[in-house]
Each structure stands twice: as structure tokens, then as C-alpha cells.
C-alpha positions in Angstrom: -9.0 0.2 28.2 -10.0 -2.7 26.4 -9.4 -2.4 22.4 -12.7 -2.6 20.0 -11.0 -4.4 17.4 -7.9 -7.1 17.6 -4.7 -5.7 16.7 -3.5 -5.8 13.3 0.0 -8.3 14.0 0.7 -10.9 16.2 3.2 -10.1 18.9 1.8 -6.5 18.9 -0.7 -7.2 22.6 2.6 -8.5 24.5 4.4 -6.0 23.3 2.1 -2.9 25.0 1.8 -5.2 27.6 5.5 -4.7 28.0 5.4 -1.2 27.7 2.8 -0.4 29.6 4.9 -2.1 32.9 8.1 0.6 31.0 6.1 3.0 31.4 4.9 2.2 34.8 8.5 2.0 36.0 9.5 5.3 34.3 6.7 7.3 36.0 7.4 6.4 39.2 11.1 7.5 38.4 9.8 10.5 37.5 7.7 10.9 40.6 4.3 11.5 38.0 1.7 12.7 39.7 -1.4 12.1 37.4 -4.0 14.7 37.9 -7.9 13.8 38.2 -8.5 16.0 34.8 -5.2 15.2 32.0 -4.5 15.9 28.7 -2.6 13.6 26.7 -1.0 13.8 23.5 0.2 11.3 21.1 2.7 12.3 18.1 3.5 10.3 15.3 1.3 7.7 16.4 0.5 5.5 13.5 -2.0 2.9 14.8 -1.6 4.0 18.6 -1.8 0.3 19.3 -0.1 1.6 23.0 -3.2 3.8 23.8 -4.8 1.7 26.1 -1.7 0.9 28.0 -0.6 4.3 28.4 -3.5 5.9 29.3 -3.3 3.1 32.0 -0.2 4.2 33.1 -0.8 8.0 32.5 -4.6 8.3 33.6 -5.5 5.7 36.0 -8.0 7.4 37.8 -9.0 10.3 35.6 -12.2 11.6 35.7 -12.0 14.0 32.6 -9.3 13.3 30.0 -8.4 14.4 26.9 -5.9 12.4 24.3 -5.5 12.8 20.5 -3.0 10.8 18.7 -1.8 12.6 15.5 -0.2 11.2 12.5 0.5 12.0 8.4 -1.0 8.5 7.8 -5.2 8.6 7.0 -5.2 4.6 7.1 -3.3 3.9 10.5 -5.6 6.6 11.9 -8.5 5.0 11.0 -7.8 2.3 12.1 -6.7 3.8 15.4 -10.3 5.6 15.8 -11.6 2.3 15.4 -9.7 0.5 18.0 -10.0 2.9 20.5 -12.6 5.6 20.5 -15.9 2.9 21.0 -14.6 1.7 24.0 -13.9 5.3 25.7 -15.0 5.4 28.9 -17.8 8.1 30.0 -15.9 11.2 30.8 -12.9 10.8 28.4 -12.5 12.4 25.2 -10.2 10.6 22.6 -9.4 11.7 19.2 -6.9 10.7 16.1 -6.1 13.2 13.6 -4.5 12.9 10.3 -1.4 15.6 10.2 2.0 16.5 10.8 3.6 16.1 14.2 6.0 18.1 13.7 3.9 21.4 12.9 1.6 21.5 16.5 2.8 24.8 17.3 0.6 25.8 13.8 -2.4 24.1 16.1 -3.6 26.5 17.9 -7.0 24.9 19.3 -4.3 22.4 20.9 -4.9 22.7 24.8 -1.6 22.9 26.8 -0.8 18.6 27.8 0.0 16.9 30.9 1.3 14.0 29.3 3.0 13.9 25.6 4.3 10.3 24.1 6.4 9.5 21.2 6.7 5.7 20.8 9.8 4.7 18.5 10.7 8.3 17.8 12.7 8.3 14.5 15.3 11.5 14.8 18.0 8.9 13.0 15.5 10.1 9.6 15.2 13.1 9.8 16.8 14.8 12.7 16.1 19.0 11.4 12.4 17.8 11.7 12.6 15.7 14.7 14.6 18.9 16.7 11.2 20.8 14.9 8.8 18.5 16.8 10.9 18.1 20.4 10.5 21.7 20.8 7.2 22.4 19.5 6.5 19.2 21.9 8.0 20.4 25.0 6.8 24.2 24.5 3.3 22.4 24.8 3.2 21.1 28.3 1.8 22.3 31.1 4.2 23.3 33.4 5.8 20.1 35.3 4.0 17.9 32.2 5.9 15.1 31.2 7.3 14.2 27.3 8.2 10.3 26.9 9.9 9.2 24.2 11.2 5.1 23.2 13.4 3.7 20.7 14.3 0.9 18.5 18.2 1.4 19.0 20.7 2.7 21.1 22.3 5.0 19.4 18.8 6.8 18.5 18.3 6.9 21.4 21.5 8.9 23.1 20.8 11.7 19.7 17.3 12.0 20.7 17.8 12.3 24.2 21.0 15.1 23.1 18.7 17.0 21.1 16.0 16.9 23.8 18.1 18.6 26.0 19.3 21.4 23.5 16.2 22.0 22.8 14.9 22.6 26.8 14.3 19.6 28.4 15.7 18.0 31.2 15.8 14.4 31.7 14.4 12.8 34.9 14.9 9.0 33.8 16.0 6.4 30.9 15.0 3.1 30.9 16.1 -0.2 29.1 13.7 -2.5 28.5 14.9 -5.5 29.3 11.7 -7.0 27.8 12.4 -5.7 24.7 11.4 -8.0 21.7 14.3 -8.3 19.0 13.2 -7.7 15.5 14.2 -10.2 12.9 13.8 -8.0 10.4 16.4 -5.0 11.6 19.5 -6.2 13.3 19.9 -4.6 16.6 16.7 -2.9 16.9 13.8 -3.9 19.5 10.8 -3.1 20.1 10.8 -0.1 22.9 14.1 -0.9 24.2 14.4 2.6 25.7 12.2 4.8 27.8 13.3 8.1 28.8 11.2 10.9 30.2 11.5 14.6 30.3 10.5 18.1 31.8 10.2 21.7 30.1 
């Protein structure tokens, strides 16, 4: 899916190009077998610059699909709704909502999703509100859906993965990215140097 407006910094169209072939890689670890109608569901999302690279990945041949990206921020979501939702094709329903990730078990028009995604997940913040929104996440998939998750760091990475698994899930792959752009801003962090995928 093609965006409706540019992206907001340079470096940010490789770098979902990037993830998008992550992603590719990690689903067929998984053994992901996307079905013709998916629901997919994007937490803490800011921009959701990767939308159109992971519904690649995640709905290739969908006929119906539902995906909302949700986020506390009102500005990256608007901007998000502007990127993305002109270009929708005929059949797909996209949405961006201002509000907390953390709180979807509160949501109760939520559907149940084939698919949930948390690109840079930040547990090293606030981990007692990141274990809050693992579970809440993996208690809304479908049964065999998949959660994704990347990271900046290593070390992030390992705790989120940890906590993932207290809190139910169980890991089917982890990926580095060997792709991963360094950023010059934050020693030893890249951009989505990990993927890992898990099950309910």
C-alpha cells in the first residue's frame, strides 16, 4: 500500500522497507498462515509509518481487513490517518485512534485480532505498564493469532521477550536484523534490530 503523503524524515522509507523483508522472514518462521478476512492491530503506534509494509507481510491477499493503529499521541495519529487511510484499498477498513495501549482490555467494541504489532516496544520505561499491555495484547488474539514485537536494543529485547512469556505467550521465533540502521543519536540502539513473534 502506497503512502498518501511522504514520510515525515529521511531514512524512515528504507527503514520499513527493511522491516517489511523482517517481518517477511519472521512469518514464515512462524509458519503464518494469513487468512482471506484479518484483523490487525497496531499498539503504540505513533505515526504507523510501517503500516503499509506490514499489512504487506500480514495481509497479502486479504479480501476484508480490519487494522487500527492506537496511540496517546493526537498529532502522530493524524498524521497516520493521513498517510494511510486515502489509499485503502476497497474492502479494507483502516483506522487510528488516539488512546492508551495499554488499557485495550477497557475496549470492548475491539474485535478479537489475527495479527497484533508493537514496533520498538519500550518495556525498559515503564515495564508494570508494558507487562499491562503484553497481556491485555495476547488475551486479544484469536486463537493461533500472532503478537510481533521489535526493539531498539538488546537487552530490551531479552526483558520483553521474558515478560512475554510470564505473561502467556510462547515464542515461535527472534530475529536480528542484520539491516538494522545504527542511530547516531543513542549509542547502541537501531532501528528494529529485533523481531520476535509470539502465540497465546
Amino acid at each position: 500500500m502506497t503512502p498518501a503523503v511522504p514520510f515525515s524524515f529521511p531514512g524512515i522509507a528504507a527503514d520499513v522497507r527493511r522491516l517489511g523483508d523482517l517481518l517477511a522472514l519472521g512469518l514464515r518462521a512462524a509458519e503464518w498462515q494469513a487468512p482471506e478476512k484479518v484483523a490487525v492491530l497496531n499498539l503504540a503506534c505513533g505515526r504507523a509509518d510501517e503500516t503499509g509494509v506490514l499489512l504487506g507481510a500480514v495481509a497479502p491477499q486479504a479480501t476484508e481487513l480490519f487494522y487500527l493503529g492506537i496511540d496517546l499521541r493526537p498529532p502522530e495519529i493524524a498524521e497516520a490517518r493521513s498517510r494511510w487511510i486515502p489509499n485503502a484499498p476497497p474492502g479494507w477498513q483502516l483506522d487510528f485512534r488516539a488512546g492508551d495501549a495499554s488499557r485495550t482490555d477497557r475496549m470492548k467494541q475491539l474485535p478479537p485480532f489475527d495479527f497484533t504489532f508493537i514496533r520498538h516496544q519500550n518495556y525498559w520505561h515503564d515495564a508494570a505498564v508494558w507487562e499491562v499491555l503484553y497481556r491485555n495484547a495476547l488475551d486479544g488474539l484469536k486463537p493461533g493469532g500472532l503478537l510481533a514485537i521489535t526493539s531498539y536494543f538488546d537487552r530490551e529485547h531479552e526483558l520483553a521477550m521474558a515478560c512475554l512469556s510470564q505473561c502467556g505467550g510462547r515464542k515461535l521465533a527472534d530475529l536480528r536484523n542484520p539491516h538494522s540502521r545504527p542511530l547516531d543519536d543513542a549509542p547502541n540502539k537501531s532501528v528494529d534490530r529485533r523481531l520476535a513473534l509470539f502465540v497465546r
